[in-house]
C-alpha positions as CSV (number, residue, x, y, z in Angstrom):
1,X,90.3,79.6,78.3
2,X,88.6,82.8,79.6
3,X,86.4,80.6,81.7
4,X,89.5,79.2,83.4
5,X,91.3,83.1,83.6
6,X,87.6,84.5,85.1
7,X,88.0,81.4,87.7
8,X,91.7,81.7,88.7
9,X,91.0,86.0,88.8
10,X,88.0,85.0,91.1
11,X,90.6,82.6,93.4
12,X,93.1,85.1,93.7
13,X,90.7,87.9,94.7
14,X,89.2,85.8,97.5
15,X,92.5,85.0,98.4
16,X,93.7,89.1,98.5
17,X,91.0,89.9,100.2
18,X,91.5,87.4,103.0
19,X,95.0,87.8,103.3
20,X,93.9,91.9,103.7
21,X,91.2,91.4,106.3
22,X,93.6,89.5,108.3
23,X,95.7,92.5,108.4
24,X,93.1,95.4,109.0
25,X,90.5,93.0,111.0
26,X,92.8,90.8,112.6
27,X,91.2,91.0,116.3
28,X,88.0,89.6,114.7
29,X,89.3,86.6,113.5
30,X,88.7,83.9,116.1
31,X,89.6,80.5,115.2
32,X,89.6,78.6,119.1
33,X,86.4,76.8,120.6
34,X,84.8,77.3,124.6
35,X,84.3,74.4,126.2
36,X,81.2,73.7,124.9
37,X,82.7,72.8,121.2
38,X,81.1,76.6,119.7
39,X,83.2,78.9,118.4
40,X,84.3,81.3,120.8
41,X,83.0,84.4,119.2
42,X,83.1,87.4,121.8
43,X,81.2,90.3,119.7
44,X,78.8,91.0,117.4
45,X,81.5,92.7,115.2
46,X,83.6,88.9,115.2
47,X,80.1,87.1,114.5
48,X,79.8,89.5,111.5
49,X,83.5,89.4,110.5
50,X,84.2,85.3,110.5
51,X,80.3,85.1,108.3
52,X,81.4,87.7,105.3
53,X,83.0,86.4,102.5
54,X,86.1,87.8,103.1
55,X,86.9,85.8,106.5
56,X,86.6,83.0,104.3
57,X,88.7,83.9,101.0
58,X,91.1,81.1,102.2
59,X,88.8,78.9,99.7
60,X,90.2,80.2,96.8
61,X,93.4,78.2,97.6
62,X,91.2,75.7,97.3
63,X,89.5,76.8,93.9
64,X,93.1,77.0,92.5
65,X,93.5,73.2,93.2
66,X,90.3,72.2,91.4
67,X,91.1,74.3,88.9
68,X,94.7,72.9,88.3
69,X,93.2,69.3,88.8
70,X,90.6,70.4,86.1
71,X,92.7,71.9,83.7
72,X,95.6,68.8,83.6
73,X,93.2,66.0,83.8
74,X,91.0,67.5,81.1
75,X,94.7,68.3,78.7
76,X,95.6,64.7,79.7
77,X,92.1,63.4,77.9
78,X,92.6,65.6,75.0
79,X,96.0,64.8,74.5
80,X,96.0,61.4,75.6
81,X,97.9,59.1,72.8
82,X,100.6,61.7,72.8
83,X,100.8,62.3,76.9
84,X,104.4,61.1,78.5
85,X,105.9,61.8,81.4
86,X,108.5,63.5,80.6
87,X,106.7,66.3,78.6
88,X,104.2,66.7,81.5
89,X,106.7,67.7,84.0
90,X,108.9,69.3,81.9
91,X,105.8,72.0,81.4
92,X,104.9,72.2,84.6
93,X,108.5,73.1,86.4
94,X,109.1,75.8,83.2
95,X,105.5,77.2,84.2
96,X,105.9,76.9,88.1
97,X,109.6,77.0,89.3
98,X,111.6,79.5,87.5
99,X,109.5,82.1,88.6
100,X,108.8,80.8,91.7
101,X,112.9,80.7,92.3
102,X,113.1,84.4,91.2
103,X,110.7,85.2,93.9
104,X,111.9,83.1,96.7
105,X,115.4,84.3,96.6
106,X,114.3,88.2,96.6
107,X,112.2,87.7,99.4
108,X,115.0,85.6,101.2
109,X,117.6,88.7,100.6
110,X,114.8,91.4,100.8
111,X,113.8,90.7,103.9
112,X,116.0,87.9,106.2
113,X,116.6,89.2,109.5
114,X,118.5,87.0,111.6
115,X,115.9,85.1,114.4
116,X,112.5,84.6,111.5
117,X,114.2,82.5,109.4
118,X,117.2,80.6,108.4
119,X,119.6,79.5,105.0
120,X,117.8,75.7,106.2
121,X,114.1,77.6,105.4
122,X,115.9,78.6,102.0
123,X,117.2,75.2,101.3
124,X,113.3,73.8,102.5
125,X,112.1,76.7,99.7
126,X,114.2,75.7,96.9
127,X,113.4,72.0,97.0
128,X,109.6,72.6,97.6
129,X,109.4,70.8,101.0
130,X,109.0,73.3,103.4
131,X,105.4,72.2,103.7
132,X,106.7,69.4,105.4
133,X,107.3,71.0,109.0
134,X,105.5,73.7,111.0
135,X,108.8,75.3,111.5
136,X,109.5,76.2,107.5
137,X,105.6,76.2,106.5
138,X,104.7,80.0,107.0
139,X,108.7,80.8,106.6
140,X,110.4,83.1,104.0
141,X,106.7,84.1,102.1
142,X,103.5,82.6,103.7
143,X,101.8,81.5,100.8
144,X,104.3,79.7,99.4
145,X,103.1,76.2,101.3
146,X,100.3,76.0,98.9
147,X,103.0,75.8,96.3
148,X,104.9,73.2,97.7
149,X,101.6,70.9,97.8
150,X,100.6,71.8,94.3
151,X,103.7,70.6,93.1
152,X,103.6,67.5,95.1
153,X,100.1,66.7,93.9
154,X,101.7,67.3,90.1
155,X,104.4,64.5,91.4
156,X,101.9,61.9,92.1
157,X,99.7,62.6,89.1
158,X,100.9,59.7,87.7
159,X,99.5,57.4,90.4
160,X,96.4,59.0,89.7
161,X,96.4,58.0,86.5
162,X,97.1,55.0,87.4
163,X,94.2,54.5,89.7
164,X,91.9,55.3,87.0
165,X,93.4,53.0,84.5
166,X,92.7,50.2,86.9
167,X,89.7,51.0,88.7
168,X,88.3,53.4,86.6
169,X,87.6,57.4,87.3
170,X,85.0,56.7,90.4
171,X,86.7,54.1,92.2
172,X,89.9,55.9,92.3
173,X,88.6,59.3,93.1
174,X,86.3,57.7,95.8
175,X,89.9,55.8,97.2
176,X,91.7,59.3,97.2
177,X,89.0,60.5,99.4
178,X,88.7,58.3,101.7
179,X,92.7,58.6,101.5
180,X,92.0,61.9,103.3
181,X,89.3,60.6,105.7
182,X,91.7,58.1,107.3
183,X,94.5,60.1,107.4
184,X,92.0,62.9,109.4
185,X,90.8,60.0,111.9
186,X,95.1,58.8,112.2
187,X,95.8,62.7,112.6
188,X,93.2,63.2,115.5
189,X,93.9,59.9,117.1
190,X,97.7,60.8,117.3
191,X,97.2,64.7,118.0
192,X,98.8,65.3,114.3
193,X,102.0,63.9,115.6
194,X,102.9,67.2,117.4
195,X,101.9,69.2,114.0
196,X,99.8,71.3,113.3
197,X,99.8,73.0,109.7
198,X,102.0,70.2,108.0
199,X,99.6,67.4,109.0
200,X,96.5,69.3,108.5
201,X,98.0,70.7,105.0
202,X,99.8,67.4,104.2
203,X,98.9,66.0,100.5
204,X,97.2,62.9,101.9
205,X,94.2,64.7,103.1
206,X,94.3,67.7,100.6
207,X,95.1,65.4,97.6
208,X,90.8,64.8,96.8
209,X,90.5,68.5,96.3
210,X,93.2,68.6,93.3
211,X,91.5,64.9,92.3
212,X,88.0,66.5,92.4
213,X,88.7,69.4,89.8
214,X,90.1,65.9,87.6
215,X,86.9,64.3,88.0
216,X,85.0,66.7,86.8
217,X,87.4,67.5,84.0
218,X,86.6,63.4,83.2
219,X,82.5,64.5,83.3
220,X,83.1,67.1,81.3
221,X,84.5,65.3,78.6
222,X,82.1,62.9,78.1
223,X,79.7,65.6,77.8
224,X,78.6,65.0,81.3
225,X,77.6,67.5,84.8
226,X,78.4,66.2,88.2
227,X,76.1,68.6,90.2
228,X,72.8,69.5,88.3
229,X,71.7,73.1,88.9
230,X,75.3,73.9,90.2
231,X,74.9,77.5,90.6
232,X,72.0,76.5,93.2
233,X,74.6,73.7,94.8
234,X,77.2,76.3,95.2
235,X,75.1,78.4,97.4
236,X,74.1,75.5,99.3
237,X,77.6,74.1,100.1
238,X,79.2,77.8,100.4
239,X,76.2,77.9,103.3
240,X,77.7,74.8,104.8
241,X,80.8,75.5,104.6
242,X,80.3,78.7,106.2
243,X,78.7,77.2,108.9
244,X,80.2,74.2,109.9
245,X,83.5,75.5,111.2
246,X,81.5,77.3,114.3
247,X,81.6,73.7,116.0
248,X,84.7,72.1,116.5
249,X,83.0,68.5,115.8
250,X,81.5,69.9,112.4
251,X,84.6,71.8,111.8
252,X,86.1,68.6,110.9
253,X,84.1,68.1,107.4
254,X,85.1,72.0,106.6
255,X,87.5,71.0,104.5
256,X,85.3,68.9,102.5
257,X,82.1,71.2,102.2
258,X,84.8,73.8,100.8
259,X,85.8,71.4,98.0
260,X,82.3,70.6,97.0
261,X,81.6,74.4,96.8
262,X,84.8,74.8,94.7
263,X,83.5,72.1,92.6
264,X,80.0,73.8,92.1
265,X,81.4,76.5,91.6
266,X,83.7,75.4,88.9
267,X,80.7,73.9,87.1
268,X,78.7,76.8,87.5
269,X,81.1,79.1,85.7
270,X,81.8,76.1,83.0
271,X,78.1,75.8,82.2
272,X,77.2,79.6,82.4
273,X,75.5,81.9,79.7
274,X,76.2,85.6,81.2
275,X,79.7,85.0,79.3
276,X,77.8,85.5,75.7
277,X,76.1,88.3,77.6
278,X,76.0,92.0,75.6
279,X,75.9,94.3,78.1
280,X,79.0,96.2,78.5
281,X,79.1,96.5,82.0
282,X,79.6,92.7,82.3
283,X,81.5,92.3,79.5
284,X,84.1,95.0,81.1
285,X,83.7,92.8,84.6
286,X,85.0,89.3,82.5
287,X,87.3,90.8,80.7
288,X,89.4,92.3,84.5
289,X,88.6,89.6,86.0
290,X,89.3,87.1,83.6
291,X,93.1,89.6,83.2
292,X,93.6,89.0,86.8
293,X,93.2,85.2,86.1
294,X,95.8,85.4,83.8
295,X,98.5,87.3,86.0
296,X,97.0,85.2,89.2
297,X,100.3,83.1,89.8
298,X,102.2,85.8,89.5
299,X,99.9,88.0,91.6
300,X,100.1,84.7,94.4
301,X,103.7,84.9,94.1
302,X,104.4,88.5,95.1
303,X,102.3,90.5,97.2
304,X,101.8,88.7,100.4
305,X,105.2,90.2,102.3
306,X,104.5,93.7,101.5
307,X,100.7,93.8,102.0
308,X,100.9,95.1,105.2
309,X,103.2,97.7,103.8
310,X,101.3,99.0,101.4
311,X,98.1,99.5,103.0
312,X,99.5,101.6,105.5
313,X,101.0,104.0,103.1
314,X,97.8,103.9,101.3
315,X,95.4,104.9,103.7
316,X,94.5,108.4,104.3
317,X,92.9,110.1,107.2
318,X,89.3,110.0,106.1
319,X,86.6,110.1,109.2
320,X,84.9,106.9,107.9
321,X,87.4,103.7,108.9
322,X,85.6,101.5,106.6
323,X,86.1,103.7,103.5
324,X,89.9,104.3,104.3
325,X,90.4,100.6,104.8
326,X,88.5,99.7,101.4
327,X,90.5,102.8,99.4
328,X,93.6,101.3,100.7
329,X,92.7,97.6,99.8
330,X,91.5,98.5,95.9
331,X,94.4,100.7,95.6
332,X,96.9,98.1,96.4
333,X,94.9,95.2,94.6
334,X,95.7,97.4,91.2
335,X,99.2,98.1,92.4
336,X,99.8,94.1,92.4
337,X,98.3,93.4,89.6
338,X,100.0,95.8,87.5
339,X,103.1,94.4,88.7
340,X,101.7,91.1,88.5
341,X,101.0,91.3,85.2
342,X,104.2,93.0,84.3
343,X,105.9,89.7,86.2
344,X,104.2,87.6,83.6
345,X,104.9,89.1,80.4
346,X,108.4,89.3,81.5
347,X,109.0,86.4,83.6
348,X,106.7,83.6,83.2
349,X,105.6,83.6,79.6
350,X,109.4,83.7,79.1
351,X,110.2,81.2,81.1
352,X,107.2,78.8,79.6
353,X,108.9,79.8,76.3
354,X,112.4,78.7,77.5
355,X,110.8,75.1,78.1
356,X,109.0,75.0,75.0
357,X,112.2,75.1,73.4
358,X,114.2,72.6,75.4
359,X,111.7,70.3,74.5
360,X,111.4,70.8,70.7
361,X,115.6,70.3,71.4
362,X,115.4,66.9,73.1
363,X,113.5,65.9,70.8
């Protein structure tokens, strides 16, 4: 399990990180292509920017759905005979929505203002489907789309399953991808029906990520590695992913150079010897990391909105921009994770709890 905290700590970080760079570097961050099909880059300073790591910390969304996929496929084997249904989602909404719910109506109170968002985004919120439109996606709390797809994907688990049953692990994963492959080619053929972030985002074409994390939770099983050498794969495909969104006609296969990195990436840390390691120093670095893993949803939950906030009050008038920007940013990473942490002794392992024992009562 602290393999799977020291992944989710790593997802989340990538994810801070980006969502902080977009709000100090902003102007960097080019995302529209010349005429020519490159990426419009204008500076030296947006050519450096949009190749860090930090430009691209939108992956660990990404990692989170491999690791999910992983970590329910691989319970599922383990606990097959006694798998139903019923006790599978049953855990997941006492681990997701109660919390979830506590958040989404603070930040709805907190901060509507008549004009950004409406009692209809709300409604969208609370039934998980604001994912569905352009005009509720980034509403209320950005991150929350993610949330709505994850517990889509958890919806049509099942199928899945089913998939497997009948065609067997490899067929069906190969059918979900090329699920997502026709649903690109429909998308681009029909300008995403007037869409944008709802098609792009939709669970038909992100669906293979989620489905790749439970492949390799089935190879991983059966004693089985889907990528020899991973940690050399992982800096190949991070290298392609990296790379390919600077054409608009290779940005196209971005999405799926980002889940083979995840993927490699996931095997790398599954399959890795530094976590028997002795020295202190890394033993110290597993042990946060692996905390902030453990406090990740809560940490995804809450500290989008206020980001901005923070930061500002943070930063101090030092001469060097750089190191007021990255005092600001480590300061307000441990200000969210002590809360976030705080949110999950007191909110989620409660609520986990709670469903723990409404099971044991239905029973």
């Amino acid at each position: 399990m602290v393999k799977i905290d020291f992944l989710r700590g790593v997802a989340i970080s990538m994810v801070f990180l980006f969502h902080a760079s977009l709000i100090l570097y902003s102007k960097y961050f080019i995302d529209e292509y010349s005429s020519n099909g490159l990426l419009a880059i204008p500076n030296y300073k947006s050519l450096l920017y949009l190749f860090s790591p930090i430009a691209n910390g939108w992956i660990g969304v990404e990692l989170f759905f491999v690791i999910s996929g992983f970590l329910i496929h691989l319970i599922y084997l383990r606990k097959e005979s006694s798998f139903t249904l019923k006790a599978f989602f049953s855990k997941r909404f006492w681990r997701i929505y109660p919390p979830y719910m506590i958040v989404l109506v603070f930040f709805f109170i907190a901060r509507f203002k008549v004009g950004e968002f409406t009692f209809f985004d709300f409604i969208s919120h609370v039934f998980m489907v604001h994912n569905l439109s352009d005009k509720t996606f980034f509403s209320i709390d950005a991150p929350f789309w993610s949330l709505a797809l994850e517990m889509q994907m958890y919806l049509v688990y099942p199928l899945f399953l089913w998939l497997r049953k009948n065609a067997g692990i490899d067929k069906a994963f190969i059918l979900v991808i090329l699920l997502s492959v026709v649903f690109g080619i429909v998308g681009v053929v029909f300008h995403h029906f007037g869409t944008k972030n709802a098609f792009h985002s939709s669970l038909p074409r992100y669906w293979f990520i989620w489905c790749a994390g439970a492949y390799v939770a089935e190879r991983f099983y059966q004693g089985k590695i889907t990528l020899k050498m991973p940690g050399v794969w992982f800096a190949v495909f991070y290298i392609l992913f990296v790379a390919s969104k600077y054409t608009i006609y290779t940005s196209k296969l971005t999405m799926f150079f980002s889940a083979i990195t995840c993927v490699a990436f996931l095997e790398w840390i599954l399959y890795a010897r530094f976590f028997e390691s002795k020295s202190l120093f890394l033993k110290w670095f597993i042990s946060f990391v692996s905390l902030t893993g453990l406090c990740s949803y809560s940490f995804y939950l809450i500290h989008f909105p206020y980001l901005s906030n923070l930061i500002s009050l943070i930063s101090t008038d030092l001469h060097f921009a750089f190191l007021t920007n990255a005092f600001s940013v480590i300061c307000s990473f441990l200000i969210f994770l002590f809360i976030s942490y705080s949110f999950y002794c007191f909110i989620e392992i409660p609520s986990i709890q709670m469903g723990e024992r409404m099971r044991r009562h239905s029973k």
